[in-house]
Steps between C-alpha positions, in 0.01 A plus 500: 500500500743256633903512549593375090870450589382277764248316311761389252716368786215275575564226252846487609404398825255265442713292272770503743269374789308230264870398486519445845174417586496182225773357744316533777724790641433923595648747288680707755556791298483729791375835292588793698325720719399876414461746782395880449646686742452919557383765662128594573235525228857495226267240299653138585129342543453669122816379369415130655193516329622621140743178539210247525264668297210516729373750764460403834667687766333767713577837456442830683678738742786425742626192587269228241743173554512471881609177475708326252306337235737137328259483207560092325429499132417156391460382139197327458194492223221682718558818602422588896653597865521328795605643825715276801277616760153409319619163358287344235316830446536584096504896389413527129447887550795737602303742649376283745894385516570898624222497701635190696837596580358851582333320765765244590711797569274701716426133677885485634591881533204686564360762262720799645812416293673236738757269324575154515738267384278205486446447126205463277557195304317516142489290205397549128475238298457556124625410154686847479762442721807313576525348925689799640469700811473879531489687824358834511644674882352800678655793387793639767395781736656700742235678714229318648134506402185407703579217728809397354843460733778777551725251337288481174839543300661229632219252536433563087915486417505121684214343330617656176845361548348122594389457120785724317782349676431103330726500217236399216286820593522757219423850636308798329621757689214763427534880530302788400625717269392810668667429829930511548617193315808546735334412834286220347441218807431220242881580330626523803377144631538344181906639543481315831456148361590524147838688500564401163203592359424152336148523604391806518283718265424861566162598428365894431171558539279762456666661245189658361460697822812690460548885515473641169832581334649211702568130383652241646727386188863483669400271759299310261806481253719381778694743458464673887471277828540211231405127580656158317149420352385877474198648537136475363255750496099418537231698466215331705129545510417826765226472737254644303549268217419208741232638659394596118540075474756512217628218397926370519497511123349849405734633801800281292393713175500849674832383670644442109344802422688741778821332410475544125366864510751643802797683335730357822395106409384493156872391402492177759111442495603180431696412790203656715187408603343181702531303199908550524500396875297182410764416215785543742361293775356253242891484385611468826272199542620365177884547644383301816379216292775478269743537778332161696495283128864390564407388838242303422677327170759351678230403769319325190830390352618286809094372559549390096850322599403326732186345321690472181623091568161415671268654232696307251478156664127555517417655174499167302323336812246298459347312821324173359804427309509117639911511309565806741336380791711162435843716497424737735424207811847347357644854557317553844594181678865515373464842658409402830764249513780749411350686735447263801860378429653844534364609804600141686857492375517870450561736214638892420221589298187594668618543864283543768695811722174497739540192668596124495312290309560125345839347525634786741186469761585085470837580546414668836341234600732245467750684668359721758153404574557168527812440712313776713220283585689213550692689759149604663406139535803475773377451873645673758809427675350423815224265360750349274667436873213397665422233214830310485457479890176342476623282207819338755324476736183295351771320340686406808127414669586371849839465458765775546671503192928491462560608161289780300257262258542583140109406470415841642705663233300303255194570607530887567683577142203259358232748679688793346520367135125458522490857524617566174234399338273804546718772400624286168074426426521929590842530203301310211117686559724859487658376194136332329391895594725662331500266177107566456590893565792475184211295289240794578689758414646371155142396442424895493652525172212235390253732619378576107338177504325461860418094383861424433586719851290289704608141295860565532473585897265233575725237345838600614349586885360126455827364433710692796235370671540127394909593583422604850390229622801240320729780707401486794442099495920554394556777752343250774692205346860688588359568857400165568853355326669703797291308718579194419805498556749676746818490368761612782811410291448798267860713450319795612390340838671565795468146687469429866848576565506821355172615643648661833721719298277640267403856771876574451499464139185746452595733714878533291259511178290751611760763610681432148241575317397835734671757220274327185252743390155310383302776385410857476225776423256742599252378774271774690518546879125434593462559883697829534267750620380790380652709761805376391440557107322194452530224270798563291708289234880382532764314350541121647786300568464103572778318602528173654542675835309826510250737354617842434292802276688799343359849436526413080688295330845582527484352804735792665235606776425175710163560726485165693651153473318231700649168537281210411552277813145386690322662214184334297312653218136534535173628232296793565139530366488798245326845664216613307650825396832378370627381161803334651547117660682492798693230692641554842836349709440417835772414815369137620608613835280800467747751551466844287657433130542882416548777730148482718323275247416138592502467175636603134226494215614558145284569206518379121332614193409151426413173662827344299716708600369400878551189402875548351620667832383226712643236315821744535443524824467089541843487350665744770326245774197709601210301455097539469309444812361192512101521611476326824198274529241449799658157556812575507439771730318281733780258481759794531297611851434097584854282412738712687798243543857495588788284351749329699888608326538164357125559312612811372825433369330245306214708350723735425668212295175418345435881416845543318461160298138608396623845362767306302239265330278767451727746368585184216098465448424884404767529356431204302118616418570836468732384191214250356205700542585731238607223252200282577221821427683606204515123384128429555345820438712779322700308260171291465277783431714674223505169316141492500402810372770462220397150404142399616303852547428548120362166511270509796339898374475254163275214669305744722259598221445720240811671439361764289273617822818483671608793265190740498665794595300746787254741443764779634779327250284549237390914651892534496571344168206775346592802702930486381374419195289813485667726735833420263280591195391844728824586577643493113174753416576702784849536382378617169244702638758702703725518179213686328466741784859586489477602098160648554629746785807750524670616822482923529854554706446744794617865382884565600519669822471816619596712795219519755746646792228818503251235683671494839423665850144431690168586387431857610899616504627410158603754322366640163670439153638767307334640202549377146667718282187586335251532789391833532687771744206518747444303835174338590327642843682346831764385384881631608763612234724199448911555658697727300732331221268136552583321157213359317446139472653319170315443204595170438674200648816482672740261473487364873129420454198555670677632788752798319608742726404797335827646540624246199250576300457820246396844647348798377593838622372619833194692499504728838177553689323236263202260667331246311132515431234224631593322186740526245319734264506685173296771379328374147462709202145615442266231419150448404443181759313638796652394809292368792537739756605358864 
C-alpha cells in the first residue's frame, strides 16, 4: 500500500514540471527534506517506512542505523532502487535492498555497533512517489556499546544537527510513549534549531506497549508539554510481526483498529494513526508548492514580456515571401546606414561606456596619435647639429664661407618635410582600420541573413579600400606641395634677422607657461619594489614644467614632483604576468629620475591611454626616444668634429630658422590631414552607403538569396515562437494548481518554554490536572508549589513565560508519571501487555 495523500500530489507536480520542461528549463521546486530523529529502537526506521509505503530498513536490537541513511525518492514508471556506491546496479526486491545496506553498514563501521557519519546514499524510483528526500538518523545514545567511542553522544547530536539545521528539513521528532516525554533528545534538538516550532512534529510511538491503566491522551491532545503542530501517535508493526513478514497495510488496519477500539483515542482516531502523519506532511508539501507558484509566475510573467513584441513580429512570418524579403533588405540597409552614421558622427542612444569606438577612436587619432608620431619623426638635437654643419660646409666646398648660405636652410628643412610622409601614410591606415572595424560591427545586426552580412562587408571594405589609396595619393600630394616650394616670407616665419633672438624668446615662453596644467589622472607606479609596497596607483599632475602624483585626488597629499628637464619618454615590452602597458621616463644624462631609480615606469589599463599620456607628455616637452641606428652610431663613434665660433653661430642660425619653417609645416599638416581623410574617405564613405550600397547588393545577384535567413535565425524564430506559446500554458497550468490546492495555516502558537535545559538535566513537567496521584519508579517529587504548564496558548507566543499564563492550584509533593496518563474505565479491548 502506498502513501494516497502523496500519490494525489503527483499530478500536481508533473504538470508543473511539463511546464517547465516544454521551455527547455528545471522545475526547481526544491520539496523539502524529512528527517526522523529519536532515541534508540523509539521506531523512526518504522515510521520512515509507513511514509513511503514499503519495507526496507533493517531491524533488530541496539543501535540498527549506524550511519545515516538520505533515502532519494524519484518519480518514475518502473519501480526499483539504486544505491550511490553500486552505480548502475538495479534492486527490484527490497529485501535484497535491507540486505545491502545491512552490509554497507557493517563494511564502514564494523559489525560491533561502531558509527559513522559517512552516509548511505539510496534511491527509489517508482510511480508512487513524488522526488523528495527523507533521512532516517541513528537513534541518540548516551552510553557506549561494543566498539563505539566514549563520546558516542556527541558524535550522534553533530551529524543529527548537519541535516536538521537546513531550513527546508521538516523534523519528526519521535518518542516512545513509554519513556518520559519530558527528557525526549529528539524535542530537545528539534527546540535547538526550530525555536518556533514551524517545522517540527512530535511523534509518539509505541503507544500499544503502554502500562495498562495508562494512556498517553494529554500529550497527544496537546494539552501537556504542547508543540505548534502537536503530536501524532503511531502504532507500528513489533518485531514479531516482521519477523511474522506482515505486511505495511495489514499493520495500517490493526493500527486503525487500536485507535478506534482504545477508550483514551477512540474520540481523535481520526487525527491518529500513520495515515494522519502522511496527510500532514503531504499538506506540508502541498504548502511548499503553493508557497513557490508566485515565484515562479512572475519568473514566467517577465520571460512572457519580454517575448511578447518578438513573438508578434514573427507570428505572421513567412520566409519565401519574395514582398517581405524585398522590404525587409530596404529596412536592413537603411539600418546599417543609420547605424554606420551614428557611430562616426556620434549619437546618445546606444552608447558604448566600454570603450572608444568610431568617431571617438578617429577623433584620437587625429589629435593625439598623430601629432605624436609626427613629433617621433624629430632627430636629435645633436644630429640635427651635425647635419646643418655638414650642409655649410659642402656648400662652402673649398672656400671659407662669409655669410651663413640660406641653401643649407633649404636643404635641411627639405630633408625634414620628407619625413612627414611616413607618419601621415601611418594617420590614414589607423583611420581605414577603424572605418572597416565601425562597418563590422553594424554589420552584426545583419547577422540574420549571413549572405547579405558577407555582401554588405565585402562591398563597403572594397570601397574604403578604393578610398585609401585616392588618400594617400592626396596625403602625398600636400607633402610634396611643401616641397616644392619654400616659402620664407610666411607671417609666422621668423627671418634671418630674427633668428638669433629666437633662444630668448623660448625660454620667456616656456617659464610663462610653467603654472598651465595639461592633464591629470591615475597612472600606477610600476618599478617600486615590493619591499617597499610595490606597485601602487596615484594621482598625476602634468604641467608644462614638472610631474607631480598625489595620494588621491584631492590632490592635498603631494608624494613627488619631478621636473621634466633632460627627460625622454621611452616603451616597455609588456611582462607576461601583467594586464597593464607600461611606459617609462628616463634622465638623458642618466642620472636617477626618482629617489634610487634610473628610471620611472608607469602602467595603464590600456594601450590608449599609453598613448594619451605620451602625447601629454610631448606637449610638456618630454619626448620619445628616438631608436638610434647602427649607422648613425658608427658615424656618432667615427665623425667626431669641432666647429670654429664663427661655424657655430651660424648653425645655430640655421637650427633656429629650420624650427620656424617647420613649426609653419606641422602646423600646417596637422590642420589638413584631418580635413583631407574626412574629405576622401569619411564624408565619402557615408555617401556611399546612403546612395550607391542598395544598388551594388542589387547587381550582385540574386537578391532573394541575399535574404535567406540562417539556419539559427530560423531555430530562434521557432523556439520564441514556441517557448512564448509554453510560457502562456504554463501560466494557466499554475493557475489551475492554485484553485486545485488550499494552504493549511500553521496552528497558533503555543508555549514550549518547558523544553529548555540540556539533555540529561532538564527538569520534569508537572502533572495534568487529571493524571493520576502516583509517581512512576525513579523519578523525584517535583518542587513544592511548581505551577503546571497552561492549557492553551498565551498571548506572547510560543515562548510565554509561564508566569503570564493561567495556573492551577499547587499540588504539594506531586511528580509526574513517565507520561501524562489517565486511568480508563473498564473496557473489553485487551491491552498488549509491555
Amino acid at each position: 500500500m502506498g502513501n494516497r495523500g502523496m500519490e494525489e500530489l503527483i499530478p500536481l507536480v508533473n504538470r508543473l514540471q511539463d511546464a517547465f520542461s516544454s521551455i527547455g528549463q528545471a522545475c526547481n521546486l526544491d520539496l523539502p527534506q524529512i528527517a526522523v530523529v529519536g532515541g534508540q529502537s523509539a521506531g523512526k526506521s518504522s515510521v520512515l517506512e509507513n511514509f513511503v509505503g514499503r519495507d526496507f530498513l533493517p531491524r533488530g536490537s541496539g543501535i540498527v542505523t549506524r550511519r545515516p541513511l538520505v533515502l532519494q525518492l524519484i518519480s518514475a514508471t518502473a519501480e526499483w532502487a539504486e544505491f550511490l556506491h553500486c552505480k548502475g546496479k538495479k534492486f527490484t526486491d527490497f529485501d535484497e535492498v535491507r540486505q545491502e545496506i545491512e552490509g554497507e553498514t557493517d563494511r564502514v563501521t564494523g559489525a560491533n555497533k561502531g558509527i559513522s557519519p559517512i552516509p548511505i546514499n539510496l534511491r527509489v524510483y517508482s510511480p508512487h512517489v513524488l522526488n523528495l528526500t527523507l533521512i532516517d538518523l541513528p537513534g541518540i545514545t548516551k552510553v557506549p556499546v561494543g566498539d563505539q567511542p566514549a563520546d558516542i553522544e556527541q558524535q550522534i547530536r553533530d551529524m543529527i544537527m548537519q541535516f536538521i539545521t537546513r531550513e527546508s528539513c521538516l523534523i519528526l521528532a519521535v518518542t516512545p510513549a513509554n519513556t518520559d516525554l519530558a527528557n525526549s533528545d529528539a524535542l530537545k534538538l528539534a527546540k535547538d534549531v526550530d525555536p518556533q516550532g514551524l517545522r517540527t512534529i512530535g511523534v509518539i510511538t509505541k503507544l500499544d506497549l503502554m502500562d495498562e491503566g495508562t494512556d498517553a491522551r494529554d500529550v497527544l491532545e496537546n494539552k501537556l508539554l504542547p508543540l505548534r503542530r502537536g503530536y501524532i501517535g503511531v502504532v507500528n508493526r513489533s518485531q514479531k510481526d516482521i519477523d511474522g513478514k506482515k505486511d505495511i497495510k495489514a499493520a495500517l488496519e490493526a493500527e486503525r483498529k487500536f485507535f478506534l477500539s482504545h477508550p483514551a483515542y477512540r474520540h481523535m482516531a481520526d487525527k491518529m494513526g500513520t495515515p494522519r502523519l502522511q496527510k500532514v506532511l503531504n499538506q506540508q508539501l502541498t504548502n511548499h508548492i503553493r508557497d513557490t507558484l508566485p515565484a515562479f509566475r512572475s519568473k514566467l510573467q517577465s520571460q512572457l514580456l519580454a517575448l511578447d513584441k518578438e513573438a508578434e513580429e514573427y507570428r505572421g512570418y513567412r520566409p519565401d515571401d519574395p514582398s517581405r524579403k524585398t522590404k525587409q533588405l530596404l529596412q536592413m540597409v537603411q539600418q546599417f546606414s543609420v547605424d554606420f552614421e551614428k557611430r562616426i558622427e556620434g549619437s546618445g542612444d546606444q552608447v558604448d561606456t566600454v570603450e572608444l569606438s568610431g568617431g571617438a577612436k578617429i577623433n584620437r587619432i587625429f589629435h593625439e596619435r598623430f601629432p605624436f608620431e609626427l613629433v617621433k619623426m624629430e632627430c636629435d638635437e645633436k644630429e640635427m647639429r651635425r647635419e646643418i654643419s655638414y650642409a655649410i660646409k659642402n656648400i662652402h666646398g673649398i672656400r671659407t664661407g662669409l655669410f651663413t648660405p640660406d641653401m643649407a636652410f633649404e636643404a635641411i628643412v627639405k630633408k625634414q618635410i620628407i619625413k612627414l610622409k611616413e607618419p601621415c601614410v601611418k594617420c590614414v591606415d589607423m583611420v581605414i582600420q577603424e572605418l572597416i572595424n565601425t562597418v563590422r560591427q553594424c554589420s552584426n545586426k545583419l547577422e540574420c541573413f549571413p549572405r547579405l552580412r558577407e555582401e554588405t562587408e565585402r562591398i563597403v571594405t572594397a570601397h574604403i579600400r578604393d578610398r585609401e589609396s585616392r588618400a594617400k595619393e592626396q596625403v602625398l600630394l600636400v607633402i610634396d606641395i611643401q616641397l616644392s616650394y619654400i616659402n620664407t616670407n610666411h607671417e609666422d616665419f621668423i627671418g634671418f634677422a630674427n633668428a638669433q633672438q629666437r633662444s630668448s624668446q623660448t625660454n620667456k615662453s616656456q617659464s610663462s607657461a610653467g603654472n598651465q596644467v595639461i592633464r591629470k589622472g591615475w597612472l600606477t607606479i610600476n618599478n617600486i619594489s615590493i619591499m617597499k609596497g610595490g606597485a601602487k596607483e596615484y594621482w598625476f599632475v602634468l604641467t608644462a614644467e614638472s610631474l607631480s602624483w598625489f595620494k588621491d585626488d584631492e590632490e592635498k597629499e603631494k608624494k613627488y614632483m619631478l621636473p621634466l628637464d633632460n627627460l625622454k619618454v621611452r616603451d616597455v615590452e609588456k611582462s607576461f604576468m601583467s594586464s597593464k602597458h607600461i611606459f617609462c621616463i628616463f634622465n638623458t644624462e642618466s642620472r636617477n629620475v626618482y629617489k634610487d631609480n634610473r628610471t620611472l615606469e608607469l602602467a595603464c589599463d590600456s594601450q590608449d591611454d599609453v598613448d594619451s599620456w605620451k602625447s601629454s607628455l610631448l606637449r610638456a616637452g618630454v619626448y620619445p626616444e628616438k631608436t638610434i641606428t647602427v649607422e648613425s652610431e658608427t658615424t656618432t663613434t667615427t665623425d667626431n668634429f669641432s666647429m670654429d665660433p664663427q661655424l657655430e653661430r651660424k648653425v645655430e642660425t640655421i637650427r633656429n630658422l629650420v624650427d620656424s619653417y617647420m613649426a609653419i609645416v606641422n602646423k600646417c599638416i596637422r590642420d589638413l590631414m584631418p580635413k583631407t581623410i574626412m574629405h576622401l574617405m569619411i564624408n565619402n564613405v557615408k555617401d556611399f552607403i546612403n546612395a550607391e550600397l542598395l544598388a551594388q547588393l542589387y547587381s550582385a545577384g540574386d537578391q532573394n538569396s541575399l535574404m535567406d535567413e540562417s539556419q539559427e535565425q530560423a531555430q530562434r524564430r521557432d523556439e520564441v515562437l514556441r517557448t512564448h506559446q509554453a510560457l502562456k500554458e504554463a501560466l494557466a497550468i499554475i493557475g489551475d494548481i492554485s484553485t486545485s490546492t488550499i494552504t493549511v495555516p500553521l496552528p497558533p502558537p503555543v508555549d514550549t518554554s518547558w523544553v529548555g535545559g540540556t539533555s540529561g538535566g532538564r527538569r520534569s513537567p508537572p502533572p495534568s490536572p487529571t493524571a493520576p496521584r502516583r509517581m512512576s519508579s525513579g523519578q523525584r517529587p517535583a518542587p513544592r508549589g511548581a505551577p503546571p504548564p497552561p492549557n492553551r496558548p498565551g498571548p506572547l507566543g510560543p515562548f510565554n513565560n509561564s508566569a503570564d499564563s493561567p495556573q492551577a492550584p499547587s499540588r504539594p509533593n506531586r511528580a509526574p508519571p513517565s507520561i501524562p496518563s489517565r486511568r480508563p474505565p473498564p473496557s473489553p479491548t485487551r491491552q498488549v501487555p509491555p
